[in-house]
C-alpha positions, 0 to 999 in steps of 0.5 A: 269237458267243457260248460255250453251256455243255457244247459244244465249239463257239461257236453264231453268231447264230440258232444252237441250237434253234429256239422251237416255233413257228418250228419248227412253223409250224402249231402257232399257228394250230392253238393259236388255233383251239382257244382263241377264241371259239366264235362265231370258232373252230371249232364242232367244236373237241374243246376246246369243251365242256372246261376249256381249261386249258394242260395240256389244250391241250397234249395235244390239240396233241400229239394233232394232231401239234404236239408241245408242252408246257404251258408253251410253250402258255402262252407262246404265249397270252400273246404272242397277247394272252390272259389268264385271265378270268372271268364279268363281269356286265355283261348285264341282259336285255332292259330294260322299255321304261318303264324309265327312265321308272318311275325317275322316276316313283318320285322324285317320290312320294319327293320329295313324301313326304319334304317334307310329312313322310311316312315313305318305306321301301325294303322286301326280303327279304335272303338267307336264312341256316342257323342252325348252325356253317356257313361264312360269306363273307369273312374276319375278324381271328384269332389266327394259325393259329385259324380259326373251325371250320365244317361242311364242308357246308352241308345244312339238315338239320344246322341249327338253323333258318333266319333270314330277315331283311327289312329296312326302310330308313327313306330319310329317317332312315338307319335300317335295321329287319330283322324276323328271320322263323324260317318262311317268306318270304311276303307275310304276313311281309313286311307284318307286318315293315312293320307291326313297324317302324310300330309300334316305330320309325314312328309315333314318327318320324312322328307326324303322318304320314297317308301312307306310300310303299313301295318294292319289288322286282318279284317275291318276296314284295312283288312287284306280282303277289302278291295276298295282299302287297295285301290285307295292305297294305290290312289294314295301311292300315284299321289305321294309318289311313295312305295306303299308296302302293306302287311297285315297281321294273321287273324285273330292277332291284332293286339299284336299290331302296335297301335292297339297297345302303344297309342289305343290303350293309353287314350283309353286311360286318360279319358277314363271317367269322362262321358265324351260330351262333343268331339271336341272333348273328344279330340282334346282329350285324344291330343292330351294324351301322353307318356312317360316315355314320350308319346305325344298324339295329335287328332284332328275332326273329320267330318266329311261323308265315306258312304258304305258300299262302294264297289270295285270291279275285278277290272279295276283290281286287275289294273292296279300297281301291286305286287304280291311279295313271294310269302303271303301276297294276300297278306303281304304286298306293295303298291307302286306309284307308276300305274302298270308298273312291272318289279324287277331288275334295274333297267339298262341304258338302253332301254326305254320304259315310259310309266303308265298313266291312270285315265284319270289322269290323262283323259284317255283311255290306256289305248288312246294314250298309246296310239297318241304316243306312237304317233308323236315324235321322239324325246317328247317334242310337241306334234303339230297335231296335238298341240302339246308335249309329251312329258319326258321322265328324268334322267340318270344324274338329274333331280327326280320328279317332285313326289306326288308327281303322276309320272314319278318313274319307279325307283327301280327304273332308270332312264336313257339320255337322249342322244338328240336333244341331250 
């Protein structure tokens, strides 16, 4: 027995209202009905394509002759075992069946890059940003009560500019270079932000570099399909005089690629809180941007014009120095810095191999460039009818042609002293 305030009686064991419940005994399964699973409930449930929050479910109780209210409903899910969840990602798709096997691939090439002293880039384009006084995700230390006041809204007319920062992470040296772009993200713009980095920061680590590997995402401006990403590369191989090997990451893997988590998600964290108000806030905070396992970052603006829709005729895809390796040449190929160049073994002594040159190069188309070849004498002494020499390759035992040279002759190619004039 015990006293209930405001009554005149003592309630015994199991006295005063009954829980909703146990007073309606189809308002549970009514309830569960409502909150599972589409695939177990019901596909006509009137809750199905609306927020099911305990309010709204209430009301359709009520509705259906269960009078209850919000609160209980809330009860009610949580002794059923029910919480409030969101979205988890844990889904990727239907996963390439060579996968597993491309990963590996690409650690190889990695591996030998890195021992012979090779540089080994991870290359993507992060996020784009509006130029202006725009929120920014995260949080920042402020005095109490003096937030950083932004836009209520995010529309690009209110901008001043766009910033769209590719980033090349050296995985070697744990260093990051961001080309800050103004224009657009296209395959041009991202060559060009690989040839910034060789020129600025590549060429001075690795001086005696003669390969370079890339590793990049499937699709977007680097993308495997992209040809106009190919033809700059080869454009960028006949003028560092590298051995470029690209490999790409199977779709719908690209946070796989080192970029993303080793120099992406570590900007993403020092510029937290801060609208991005100029480039220059952008490039600084970019630079800024450190580790404690000693990743340093350099930007740099890039304000030049990449326009979009560039075309590439199946005439200059076909003209290109590539190589397709055996396992996934569409994901996996090397472009080589002699135009028209043919892997293979070592030549002999006694053959002779002449590199090709690209048109642009020499004015000529590739048949008038022969014929004036095979008309001029041997060893490359000047015609009287051209008034000019040809250019000879180095020889075995001599120093190679500078890197960048044109007619830098393969690694893989050696060439036959001259009997005439040694």
């Amino acid at each position: 027995m015990s006293w209930r305030p405001g009554l005149s009686r003592w309630a015994g064991p199991g006295g005063g209202r009954k829980r909703a419940a146990d007073a309606d005994p189809g308002l549970r399964p009514a309830l569960l009905a409502l909150v599972e699973p589409e695939e177990r409930g019901d596909p006509m449930s009137p809750l199905r394509w609306s927020t099911k929050s305990t309010r709204n479910l209430a009301d359709e109780l009520t509705r259906q002759g269960h009078k209850v209210g919000a609160d209980t409903v809330g009860d009610l899910l949580r002794d059923e075992g029910f919480s409030l969840q969101g979205n988890a990602k844990t889904l990727e798709g239907t996963r390439h069946p060579d996968r597993d096997a491309q990963f590996r691939y690409i650690s190889e090439p990695a591996r030998a890059h890195q021992d012979s002293g090779d540089p080994v880039i991870s290359v993507d384009t992060k996020k784009k940003e509006l130029i202006g006084e725009f929120t920014n995700a995260g949080r920042d230390w402020r005095p109490k009560g003096q937030p950083a006041a932004v836009r209520t809204h995010d529309f690009p007319g209110d901008s001043a500019g766009k910033a769209i920062p590719y980033g090349v992470y050296d995985v070697t040296a744990d260093a990051g270079w961001v080309n800050v772009g103004t224009d657009h993200d296209t395959a041009a713009f991202a060559v060009e932000s690989i040839r910034r980095w060789w020129k600025a920061v590549g060429s001075g680590e690795y001086p005696a570099a003669r390969r370079l590997l890339i590793t990049a995402d499937a699709g977007g401006s680097n993308g495997y399909r992209t040809r106009a990403w190919k033809t700059g590369l080869a454009a960028l191989a006949a003028e560092t005089g590298l051995q470029i090997t690209c490999c790409h990451f199977p779709p719908g893997t690209s946070k796989w690629n080192k970029v993303e988590h080793q120099l992406f998600s570590h900007i993403t964290m020092n510029w937290r809180g801060r609208p991005l108000t100029s480039h220059d806030v952008v490039i600084n905070s970019i630079a800024a941007t450190t580790t404690r396992t000693g990743l340093t970052v350099q930007a740099r603006l890039d304000d030049g014009a990449y326009p979009t829709g560039v075309k590439v005729s199946n005439a200059q895809m076909a003209a290109l120095p590539v190589t397709r390796h055996p396992f996934h040449g569409d994901w996996n190929y090397t472009l080589h810095p002699a135009p028209g160049h043919t892997p293979g073994p070592p030549a002999s002594n006694d053959q002779e191999h002449r590199p090709a040159a690209p048109p642009e190069l020499t004015g000529l188309a590739p048949a008038d460039l022969d014929q004036l070849i095979a008309s001029s004498p041997p060893c490359g002494r000047p015609s009287a009818s051209s008034g000019r020499a040809a250019i000879r390759p180095a020889t075995p035992g001599t120093s190679p042609a500078p890197a960048g040279h044109p007619f830098s002759p393969s690694p893989t190619a050696s060439w036959p002293p001259c009997s005439t004039c040694g």
